[in-house]
N, C-alpha and C positions, 0 to 999 in steps of 0.2 A: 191535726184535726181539721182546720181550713181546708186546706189542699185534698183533703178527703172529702168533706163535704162539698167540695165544686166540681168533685170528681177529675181534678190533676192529678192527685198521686193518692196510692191506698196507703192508707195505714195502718201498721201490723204491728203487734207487740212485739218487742225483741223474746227470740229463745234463751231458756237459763244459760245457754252460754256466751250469750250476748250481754246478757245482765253481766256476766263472769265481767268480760272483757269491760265495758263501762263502767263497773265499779272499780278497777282495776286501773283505768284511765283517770279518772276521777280523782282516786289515792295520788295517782303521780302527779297531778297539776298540784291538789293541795299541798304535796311535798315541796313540789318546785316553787310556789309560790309564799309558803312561809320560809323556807331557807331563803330566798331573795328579801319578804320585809325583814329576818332576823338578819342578815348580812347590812342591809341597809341602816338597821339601827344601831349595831353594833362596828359597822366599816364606815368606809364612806360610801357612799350610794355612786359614784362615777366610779368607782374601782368595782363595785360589783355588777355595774354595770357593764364592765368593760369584760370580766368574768362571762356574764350570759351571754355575751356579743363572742366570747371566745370557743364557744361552743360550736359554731360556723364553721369555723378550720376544723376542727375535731371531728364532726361529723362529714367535711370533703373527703378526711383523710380514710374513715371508715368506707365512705362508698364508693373510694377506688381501691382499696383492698373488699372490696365484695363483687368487684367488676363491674362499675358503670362507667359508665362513659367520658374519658377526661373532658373538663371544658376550661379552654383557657380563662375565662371570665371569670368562672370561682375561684380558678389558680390565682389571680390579680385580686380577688375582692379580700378571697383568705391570707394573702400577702400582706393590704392597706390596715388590716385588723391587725394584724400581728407586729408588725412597724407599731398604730399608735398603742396599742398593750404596751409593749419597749417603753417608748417613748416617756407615757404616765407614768409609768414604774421608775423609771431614769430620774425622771422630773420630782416625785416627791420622794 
């Protein structure tokens, strides 16, 4: 409503299927963020952490089987994740 009232940008209510979609959003954050404080209360909080972190590779590996564009750079970053995952897991 600022940005309206200065006249930068208008604003419009979202349509019922917008509500659809934000509620919907909504649910999954609250999802993902009580599984992480239950994980942390009941885990230890750097293993679930290392869990969330591991969703990076998973997600690289989903958008080159949907055809995007390889980039060495996530190749290397989803590599340094998966090493220290290993690594923690070895360690305790």
């Amino acid at each position: 409503p600022v940005f309206s009232a200065t006249g930068l940008e208008v604003f419009v209510w979202p349509s019922a299927s917008e509500w659809g979609l934000l509620i919907a959003a909504a649910c999954i954050g609250l999802t993902f963020n009580y599984s992480v404080m239950y994980g942390i209360l009941t885990i230890s909080p750097l293993f679930v952490r290392l869990c969330v972190i591991s969703s990076i590779p998973l997600s690289f590996v989903i958008n080159i089987l949907t055809g995007e564009r390889f980039n060495w750079v996530k190749l290397v970053a989803c590599i340094v994740i998966i090493v220290g995952f290993v690594m923690y897991s070895y360690v305790t």
